[in-house]
N, C-alpha and C positions, 0 to 999 in steps of 0.2 A: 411090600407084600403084593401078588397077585390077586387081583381082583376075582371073585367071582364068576362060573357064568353068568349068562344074563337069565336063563331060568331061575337057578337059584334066588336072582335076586326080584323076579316076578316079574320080566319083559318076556312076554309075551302076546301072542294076539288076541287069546280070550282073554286080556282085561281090558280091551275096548269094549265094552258091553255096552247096553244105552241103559241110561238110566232114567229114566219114563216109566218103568216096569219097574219090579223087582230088581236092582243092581246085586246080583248075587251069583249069578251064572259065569262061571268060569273065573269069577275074577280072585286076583289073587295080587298082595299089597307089595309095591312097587319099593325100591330104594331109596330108602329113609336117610337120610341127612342132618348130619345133629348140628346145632350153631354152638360158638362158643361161651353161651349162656347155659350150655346142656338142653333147650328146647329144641323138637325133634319137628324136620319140616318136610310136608307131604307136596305131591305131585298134584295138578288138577286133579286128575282123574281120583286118585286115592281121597281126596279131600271128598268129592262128591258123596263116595260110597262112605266115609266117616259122617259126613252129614246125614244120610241114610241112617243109618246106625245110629246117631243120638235121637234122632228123630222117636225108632222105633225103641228106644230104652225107655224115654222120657214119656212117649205116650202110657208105658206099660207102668210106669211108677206112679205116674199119677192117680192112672184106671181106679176107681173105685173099689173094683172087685179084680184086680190083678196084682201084677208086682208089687205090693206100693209102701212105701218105706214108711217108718213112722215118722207122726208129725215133730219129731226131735230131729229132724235129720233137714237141717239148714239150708245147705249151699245148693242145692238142685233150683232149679227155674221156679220161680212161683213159691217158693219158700222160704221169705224173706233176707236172707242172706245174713252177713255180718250182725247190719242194724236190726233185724227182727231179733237173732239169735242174742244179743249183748241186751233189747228190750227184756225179753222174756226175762234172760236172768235176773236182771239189776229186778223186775217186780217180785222173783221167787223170792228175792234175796232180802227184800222189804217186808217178806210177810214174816218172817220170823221163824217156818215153819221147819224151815231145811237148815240146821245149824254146824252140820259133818257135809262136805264136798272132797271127792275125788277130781280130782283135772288132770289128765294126761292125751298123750298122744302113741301112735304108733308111730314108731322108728324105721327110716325111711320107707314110707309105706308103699309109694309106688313104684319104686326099685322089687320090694319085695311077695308083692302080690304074682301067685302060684298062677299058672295057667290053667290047669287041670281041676283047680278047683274052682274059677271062675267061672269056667263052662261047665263046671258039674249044678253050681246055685242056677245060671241063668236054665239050665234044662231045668231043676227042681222049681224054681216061679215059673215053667210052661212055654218058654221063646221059643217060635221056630227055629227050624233048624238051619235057616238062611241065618240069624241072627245068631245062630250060634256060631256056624262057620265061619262068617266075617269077623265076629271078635276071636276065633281062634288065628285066623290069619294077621289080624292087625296086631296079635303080643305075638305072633314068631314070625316078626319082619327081621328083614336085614338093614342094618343103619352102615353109615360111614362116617368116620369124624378123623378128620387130617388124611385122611388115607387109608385107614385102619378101617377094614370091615369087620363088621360079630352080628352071628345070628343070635338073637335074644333068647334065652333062655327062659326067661324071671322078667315081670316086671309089666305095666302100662307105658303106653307114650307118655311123655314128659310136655304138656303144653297141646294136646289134641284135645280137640271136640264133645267128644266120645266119652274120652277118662274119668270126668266128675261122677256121670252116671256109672261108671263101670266099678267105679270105688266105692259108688254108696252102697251096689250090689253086693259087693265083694264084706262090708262090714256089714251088712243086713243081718246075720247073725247076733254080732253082739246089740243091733239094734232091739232087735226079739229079746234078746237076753236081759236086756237093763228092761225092759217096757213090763219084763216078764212080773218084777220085783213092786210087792205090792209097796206102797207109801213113799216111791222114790219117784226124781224125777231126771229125766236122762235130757241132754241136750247135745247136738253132734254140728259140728261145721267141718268136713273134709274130713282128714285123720286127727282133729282135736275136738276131744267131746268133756263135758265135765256132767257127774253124777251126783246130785244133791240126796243127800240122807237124813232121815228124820233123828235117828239113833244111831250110837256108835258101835252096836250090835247089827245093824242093816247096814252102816256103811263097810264092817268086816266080808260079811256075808257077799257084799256087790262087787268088792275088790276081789274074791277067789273067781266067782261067775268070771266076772272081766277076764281074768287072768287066764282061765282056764278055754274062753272062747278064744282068744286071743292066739292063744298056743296050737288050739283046733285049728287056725287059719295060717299057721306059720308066721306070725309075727310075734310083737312083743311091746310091751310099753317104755317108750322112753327113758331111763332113769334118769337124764337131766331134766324133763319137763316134766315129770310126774309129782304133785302135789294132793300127798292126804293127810287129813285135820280137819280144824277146826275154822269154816268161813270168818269167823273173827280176827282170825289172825291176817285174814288179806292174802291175794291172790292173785296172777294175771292169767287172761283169758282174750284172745284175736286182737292181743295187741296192745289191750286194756285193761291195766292196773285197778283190781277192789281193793280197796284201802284198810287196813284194820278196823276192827270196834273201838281202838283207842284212839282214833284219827280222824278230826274233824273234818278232813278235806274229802272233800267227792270224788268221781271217776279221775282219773288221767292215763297217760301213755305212759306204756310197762317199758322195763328199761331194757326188752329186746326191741321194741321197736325206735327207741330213743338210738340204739345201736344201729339198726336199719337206716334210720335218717342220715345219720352220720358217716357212714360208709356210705351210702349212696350220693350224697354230697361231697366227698371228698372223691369221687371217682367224677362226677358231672364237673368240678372244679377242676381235674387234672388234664381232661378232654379239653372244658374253656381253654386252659394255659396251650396247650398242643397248637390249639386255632388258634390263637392269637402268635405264637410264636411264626407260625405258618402265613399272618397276616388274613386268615380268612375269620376272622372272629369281629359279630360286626354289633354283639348286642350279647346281654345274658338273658335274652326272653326265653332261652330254651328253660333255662332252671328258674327261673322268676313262675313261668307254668307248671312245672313240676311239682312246689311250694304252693300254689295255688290248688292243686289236686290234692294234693295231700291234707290241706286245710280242710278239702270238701270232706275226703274220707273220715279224716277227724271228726268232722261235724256230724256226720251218720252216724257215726257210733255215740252222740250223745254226749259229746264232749265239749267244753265252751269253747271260745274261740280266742277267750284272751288265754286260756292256760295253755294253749297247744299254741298260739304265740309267743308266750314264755318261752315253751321247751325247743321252740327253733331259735327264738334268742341263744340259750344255754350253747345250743349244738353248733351253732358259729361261732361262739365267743370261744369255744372250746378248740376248736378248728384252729380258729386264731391263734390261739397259745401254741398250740401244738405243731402246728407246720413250720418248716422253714424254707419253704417255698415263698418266694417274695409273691410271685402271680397267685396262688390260692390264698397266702392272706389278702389278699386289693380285691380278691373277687367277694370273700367271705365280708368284709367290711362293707360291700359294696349293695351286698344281701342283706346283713345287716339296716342300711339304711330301708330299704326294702319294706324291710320287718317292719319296723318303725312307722312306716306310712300306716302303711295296714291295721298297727296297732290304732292309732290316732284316729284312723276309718272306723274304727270296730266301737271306738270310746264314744265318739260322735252319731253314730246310730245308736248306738244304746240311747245315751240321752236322748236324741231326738224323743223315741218309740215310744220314753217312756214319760214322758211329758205327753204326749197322744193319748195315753193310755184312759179311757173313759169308764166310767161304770154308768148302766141303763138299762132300768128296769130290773135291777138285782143282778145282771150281767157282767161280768166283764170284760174285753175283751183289749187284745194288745198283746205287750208283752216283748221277749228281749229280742237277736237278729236271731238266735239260733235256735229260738224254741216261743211256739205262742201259747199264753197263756189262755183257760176257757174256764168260765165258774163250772160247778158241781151241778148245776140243778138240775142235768137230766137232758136236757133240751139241746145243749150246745152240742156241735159235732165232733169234736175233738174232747179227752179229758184234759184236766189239769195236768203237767209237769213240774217239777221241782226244779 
């Protein structure tokens, strides 16, 4: 296929502009390049004027008296993220108060956000019009991937700067919408939010709202991830399996993410074998850190650290069975022992900690590797956890 001109695709000389000032003058968003992950990759230049632009998004959501999204709306800077968002819940969900929860998502939501309507919200919250026109330019870029050019139609960047803010904008509707509904409490991370309801006449009632903003904005809710009922029945939510009322066990990982492990480890396994056949494989510190990260993530969300050692036991062992790949099971055994260590580290601090553990002055203080314990009386900086 014939490329583009180069106008079309945004070379030209007014997008060397300085950006000291206002980056808004002339410029206009250069040849986007997608990787084979589908994350979409900017040029210097274009990154700068993105940086620009989160810059003046995030200042305005914050503002007190501007943009400013509700305090249900997670994943922006400063709004705790994951760990805040999976906090708040697990405490609604201890008070007893919200017994019906809606959880869904919008279906491919960044693919499918309208551009017209994008820059119709940000003119309705008051941006300039510099800030309008750069996000009107950054969604009708031109991409390449293998060869293939297309000017975008539909959609945000896939992996830019910009998009988190540009998407909370874009759902600030249904944000308004849920917050609208007296006795309810709305909670949003990205395009997955769940809606606690006191009654199952309020939870009806939030499902048509939802629905109906939903449709106002050209999307739609997922039917495979949508779940309404009853919180007792158990649920997942960023990752994170709520256990039924009939289920003694606490939080753990939801068996999409259990899925996630496991594909992403059989893909880090298959890369090892490649190096090694190659003779350039000289250690698996790469995925030995990868398991290490992911223990941390685990641990944010409030999760122990021997149950999310279990589940990477499980997900090797399983590996194991399953391949017949001689090199992926020797690697997988190999993680396994891994595991092992870790676990035996995680057994040994506990005891330590908890042989430390003192009480003083009605005090107490201590407690396990992944959560510290503080008395009730008021004083201590921290509360108690379970």
């Amino acid at each position: 296929m014939k490329p583009p001109s180069l106008a079309l695709c945004g070379h030209d000389p007014r997008r060397s502009v300085s950006l000291r000032g206002v980056p808004v003058a002339g410029w206009r968003c250069g040849l986007v390049s997608i990787s084979h992950d589908g994350y979409e990759c900017f040029d210097p230049v274009d990154k700068e004027v993105v940086s620009w632009l989160y810059d003046q998004l995030l200042e305005a959501l914050n503002a007190p008296d501007g943009a400013s999204i509700g305090a249900g709306c997670y994943h922006l800077k400063g709004r705790g993220g994951i760990t805040g968002a999976t906090q708040e819940l697990e405490t609604l969900l201890a008070s007893g108060d919200y017994p019906y929860i809606i959880r869904s998502d919008a279906k491919g939501y960044y693919a499918h956000i309208r551009h017209h309507k994008l820059v119709g919200l940000l003119k309705d919250y008051g941006f300039s019009r510099e800030v309008c026109r750069v996000t009107t330019q950054l969604c009708q870029r031109m991409t390449v991937r293998r060869g293939i050019y297309q000017e975008c139609q539909q959609g945000i960047p896939l992996g830019c700067s910009a998009s988190p803010a540009l998407a909370a904008i874009y759902l600030s509707p249904l944000d308004r919408a849920m917050n609208s509904l007296a006795g309810v409490r709305y909670l949003r991370y990205m395009d997955d939010w769940v809606i606690l309801c006191p009654s199952r006449w309020k939870m009806r009632r939030a499902v048509k709202l939802m629905n109906q903003t939903l449709s106002a904005l050209g999307l739609c809710a997922h039917p495979d991830k949508t779940f309404i009922g009853k919180t007792s029945k158990g649920f997942d939510f960023l990752g994170v399996q709520y256990p039924a009322k009939s289920q003694t066990t606490g939080l753990s990982l939801s068996a999409v993410s259990k899925g996630r492990l496991n594909q992403h480890l059989m893909d880090k396994f298959s890369h090892a074998a490649r190096l090694y056949e190659q003779g350039r494989l000289h250690s698996l510190g790469a995925i030995e850190l990868y398991l290490t990260h992911w223990l941390r993530w685990a641990k944010g969300l409030g999760l122990a650290a021997t149950n999310t050692l279990d589940a990477i036991t499980q997900t090797l062992q399983q590996i194991c069975r399953d391949t017949a790949d001689v090199m992926i099971e020797t690697f997988s055994r190999a993680m396994l022992a891994w595991v092992k260590k870790q676990q035996e580290k995680t057994n040994n601090e506990n005891e330590i900690i908890t042989k430390e553990r003192v009480v003083t002055g009605g005090h107490v203080y201590g407690g396990l590797t992944d959560m510290h314990w503080h008395c009730l009386c008021g004083e201590c900086p921290y509360p108690r956890r379970k």
